[in-house]
N, C-alpha and C positions, 0 to 999 in steps of 0.2 A: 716506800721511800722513807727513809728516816729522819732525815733535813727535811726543812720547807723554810721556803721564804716570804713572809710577811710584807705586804707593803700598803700603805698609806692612802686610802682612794683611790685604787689601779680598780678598775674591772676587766672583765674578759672584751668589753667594749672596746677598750683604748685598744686594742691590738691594732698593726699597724696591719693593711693591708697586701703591700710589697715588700721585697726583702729592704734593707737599709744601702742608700747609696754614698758607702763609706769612703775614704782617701784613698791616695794611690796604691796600696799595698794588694788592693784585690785585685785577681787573674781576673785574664780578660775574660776567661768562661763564666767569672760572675757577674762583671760587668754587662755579659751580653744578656743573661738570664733577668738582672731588673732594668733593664732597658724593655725587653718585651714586655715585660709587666706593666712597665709607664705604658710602652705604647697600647696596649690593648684595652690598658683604664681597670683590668679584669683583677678583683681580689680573688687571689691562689688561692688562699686557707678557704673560699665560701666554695671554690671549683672543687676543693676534696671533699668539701662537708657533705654539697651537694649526692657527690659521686659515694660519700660515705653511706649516704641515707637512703641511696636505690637499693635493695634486696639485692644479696648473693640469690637466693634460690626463692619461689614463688611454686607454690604445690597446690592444682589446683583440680576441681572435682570433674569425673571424664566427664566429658561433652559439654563444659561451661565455660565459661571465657574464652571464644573462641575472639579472633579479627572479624569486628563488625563491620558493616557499609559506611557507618559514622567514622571509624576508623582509617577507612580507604580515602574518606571523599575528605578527610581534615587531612589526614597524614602522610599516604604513602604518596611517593613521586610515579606516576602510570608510566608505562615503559619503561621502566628503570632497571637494574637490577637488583630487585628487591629492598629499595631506599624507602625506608620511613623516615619524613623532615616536619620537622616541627618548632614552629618559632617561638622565642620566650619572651614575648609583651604581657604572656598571662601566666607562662610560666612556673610552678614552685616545684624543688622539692619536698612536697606533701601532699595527699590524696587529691585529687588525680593527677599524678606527677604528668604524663605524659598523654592526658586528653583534654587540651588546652578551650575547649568549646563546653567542656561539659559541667550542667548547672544542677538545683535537686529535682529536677523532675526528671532525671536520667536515673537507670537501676545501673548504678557502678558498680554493686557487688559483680556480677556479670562482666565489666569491663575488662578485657585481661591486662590493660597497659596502666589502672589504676589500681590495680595488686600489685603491681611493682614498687608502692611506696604508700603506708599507713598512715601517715602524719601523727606517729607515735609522742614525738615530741613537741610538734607545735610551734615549733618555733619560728614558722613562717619567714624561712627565708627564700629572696627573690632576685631572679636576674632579670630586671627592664631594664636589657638592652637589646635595641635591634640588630648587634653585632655577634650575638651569640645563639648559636641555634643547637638541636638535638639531632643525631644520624643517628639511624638503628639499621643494621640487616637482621640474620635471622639464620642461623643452619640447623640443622635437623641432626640430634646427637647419637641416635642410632646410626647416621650415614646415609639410610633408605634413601633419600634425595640429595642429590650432589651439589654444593657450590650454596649460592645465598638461595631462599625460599621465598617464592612470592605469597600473596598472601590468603590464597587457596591453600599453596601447600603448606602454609604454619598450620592451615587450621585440619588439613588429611593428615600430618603426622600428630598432634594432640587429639584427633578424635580415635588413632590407632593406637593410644595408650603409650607413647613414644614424647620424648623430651627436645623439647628446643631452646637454644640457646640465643638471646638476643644479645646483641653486639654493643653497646648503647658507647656514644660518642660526645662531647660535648665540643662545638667547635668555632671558632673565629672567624670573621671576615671583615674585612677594613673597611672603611668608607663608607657610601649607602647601599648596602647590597643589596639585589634581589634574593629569592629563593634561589634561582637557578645557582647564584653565587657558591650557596653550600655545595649541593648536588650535580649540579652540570658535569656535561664532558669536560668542559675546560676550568673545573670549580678547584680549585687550589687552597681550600680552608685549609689555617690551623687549628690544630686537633689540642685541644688544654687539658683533657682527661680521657680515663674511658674506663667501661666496667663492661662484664658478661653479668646476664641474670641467665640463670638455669632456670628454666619452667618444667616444670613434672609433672605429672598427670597421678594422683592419689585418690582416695578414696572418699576423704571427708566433706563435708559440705559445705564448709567453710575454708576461703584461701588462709593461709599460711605462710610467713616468712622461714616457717622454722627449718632446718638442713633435713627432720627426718620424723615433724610430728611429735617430739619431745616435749615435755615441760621445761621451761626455757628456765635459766637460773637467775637470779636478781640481785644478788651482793646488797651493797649496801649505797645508801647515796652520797657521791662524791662530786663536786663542782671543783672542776680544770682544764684546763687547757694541756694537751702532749702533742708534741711535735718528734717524729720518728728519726733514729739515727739510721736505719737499716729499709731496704725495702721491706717489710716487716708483712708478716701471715696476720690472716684474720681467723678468730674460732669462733665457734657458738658457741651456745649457753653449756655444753655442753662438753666442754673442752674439744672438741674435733673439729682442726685444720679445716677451712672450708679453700675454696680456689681464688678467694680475692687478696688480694695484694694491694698495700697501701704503702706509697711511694716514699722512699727517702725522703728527708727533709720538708715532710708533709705537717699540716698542724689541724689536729682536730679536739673536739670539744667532747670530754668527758664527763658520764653523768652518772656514773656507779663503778664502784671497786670492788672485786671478786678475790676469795683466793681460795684453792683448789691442790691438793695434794701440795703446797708448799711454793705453788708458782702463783703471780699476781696478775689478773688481770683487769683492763680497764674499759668500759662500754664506751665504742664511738659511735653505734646503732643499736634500733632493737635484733637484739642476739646475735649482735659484731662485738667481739672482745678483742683488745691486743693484750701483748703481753707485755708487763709492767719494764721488763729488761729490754725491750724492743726502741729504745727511745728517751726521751727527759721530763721531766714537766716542766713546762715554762712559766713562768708570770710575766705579764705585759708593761713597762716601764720606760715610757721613751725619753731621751736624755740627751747629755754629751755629755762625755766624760774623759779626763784626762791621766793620760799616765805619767807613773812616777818614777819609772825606772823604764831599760828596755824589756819589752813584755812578748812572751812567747805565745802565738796564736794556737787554738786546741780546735778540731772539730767536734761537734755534739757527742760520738759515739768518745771522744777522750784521747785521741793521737794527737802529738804534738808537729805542727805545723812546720815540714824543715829548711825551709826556701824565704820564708819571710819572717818577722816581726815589726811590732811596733815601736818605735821610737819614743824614748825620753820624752817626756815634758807636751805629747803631742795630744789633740784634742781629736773625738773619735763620736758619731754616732751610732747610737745604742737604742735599739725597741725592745727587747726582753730581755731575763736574768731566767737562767735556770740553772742546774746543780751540774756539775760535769767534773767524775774523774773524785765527788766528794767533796767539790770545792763550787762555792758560788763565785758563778762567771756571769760577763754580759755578751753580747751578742752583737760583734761590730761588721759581721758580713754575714752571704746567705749559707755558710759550715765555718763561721771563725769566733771564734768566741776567745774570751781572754779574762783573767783570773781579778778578780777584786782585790787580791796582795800584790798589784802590780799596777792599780788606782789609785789615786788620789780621794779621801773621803767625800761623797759629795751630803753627807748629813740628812737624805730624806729615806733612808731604807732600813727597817728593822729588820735583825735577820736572827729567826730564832728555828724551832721545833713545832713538828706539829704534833 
């Protein structure tokens, strides 16, 4: 990016955790999207990060990591069809993402549900809430077994050299809920995210995030914040398209900048890159701010908004500033953004080069 904007004691901290509940100008579809956010209390940006930091794909050596008894007797719902539920009071995504019981006198290398996340980065973040739990099923990517996989058969198609894919969910329930609440016949969660991990059965002796055993590529290090204008592809180290997808209007935390045959990318995991065009970067700046003229709304990706504007002289809340279209804007709904030549100075923002 060739702009950047400077700002004054902002950190990545102050980010707001819902979208902004701005004046009447915003459709009702946005309306209703941070109304669900109040109600659930759940920060969006830590549900992608979360969902950022699970492994696309997990390559693991034949006959190891299989579904342990430890596995069954914490996680899976018996009888079910093939529900693994798991609750987040202990929660992280970071090693052992998903064996919420397991302390160091357990061999995790062997755990196949804590290869699904390194704790590459550390950064220890956590959901204690007892309104949020984990759903996993499980299919089998040759076919050999039809429909969800109980958890025999995860472990008859990884010990026949054959790949499975886990489903992983992250989901909501109101009130006090029980377990059955998630999972029951009658369990009616909202679902806040969801990712596939690929597991493959390799050769080497040590698990692997990596799509194919490659030396993964490093860039250099970059500390940001991007928030996506497009449903946007994920690659590896390696420039190659892997199958995860990171949601429109998602915000995730960047911590190295690559660039490769003349395209830019940016790390939101170990060996998840996006691509620099795929989105903005944001900085975090909460505020009000007033306009000074009638001001035309833009969404992130740079279309100009043609059903509404802002009015003259009218006061607007703002959580971040990012560059759109090659002009610094601020961010007065959850796709409306509006130009700084159509603000009033408010005197606490440098805006230079980086």
């Amino acid at each position: 990016m060739k702009k950047m904007i400077k700002y004054m004691g902002i950190t990545a901290a102050t980010l707001l955790a819902v979208a902004p509940i701005a004046m009447p100008v915003i459709s009702s579809a946005t309306e209703t999207t941070v109304k669900a956010d109040a109600a659930s209390g759940v920060n969006q940006a830590d549900v992608q990060k979360w969902l950022g930091e699970v492994k696309n794909q997990v390559t693991i050596k034949s006959g190891n990591n299989l579904v342990r008894t430890e596995d069954m007797e914490m996680g899976y719902v018996m009888g079910s069809d093939g529900i693994f539920s798991y609750g987040t009071d202990q929660l992280t995504p970071q090693s052992p993402v998903f064996d919420r019981y397991a302390d160091a006198s357990k061999n995790l290398t062997n755990d196949l549900f804590a290869s699904f996340n390194d704790n590459a980065n550390g950064d220890d973040l956590f959901f204690n809430n007892r309104n949020i739990g984990v759903l996993m099923t499980a299919t089998a990517n040759d076919g050999s077994i039809s429909g969800n996989l109980k958890p025999a058969d995860i472990n008859k198609v990884l010990q026949s050299g054959a790949g499975v894919t886990f489903h992983v969910k992250l989901a909501y329930v109101a009130g006090e809920p029980k377990g059955s609440d998630f999972y029951g016949n009658d369990a009616t969660p909202t679902i806040l995210g969801s990712k596939d991990v690929v597991v493959t059965v390799g050769t080497s002796s040590e698990n692997t995030g990596d799509q194919n055993n490659q030396k993964q590529a490093t860039g250099i290090n970059y500390d940001g914040i991007y928030s996506t204008t497009v449903n946007a592809k994920l690659y590896d180290g390696n420039g190659k398209a892997t199958s995860a997808i990171l949601p429109k209007n998602s915000l995730w935390k960047i911590d190295r900048k690559l660039t490769a045959d003349g395209t830019t990318y940016y790390r939101v995991a170990p060996n998840e890159w996006i691509k620099e065009n795929d989105g903005i970067q944001i900085f975090p700046d909460v505020a009000t701010v007033t306009t000074s003229r009638q001001a035309k709304l833009y969404t992130a990706a740079g279309k100009v908004i043609t059903d509404r504007v802002l009015a003259p002289n009218t006061s607007w809340y703002t959580d971040r500033v990012g560059i759109v279209n090659n002009e610094n804007m601020r961010r007065v709904a959850t796709d409306e953004w509006v130009s700084f030549n159509d603000l009033k100075a408010s005197g606490n923002i440098a805006v230079g080069t980086n």
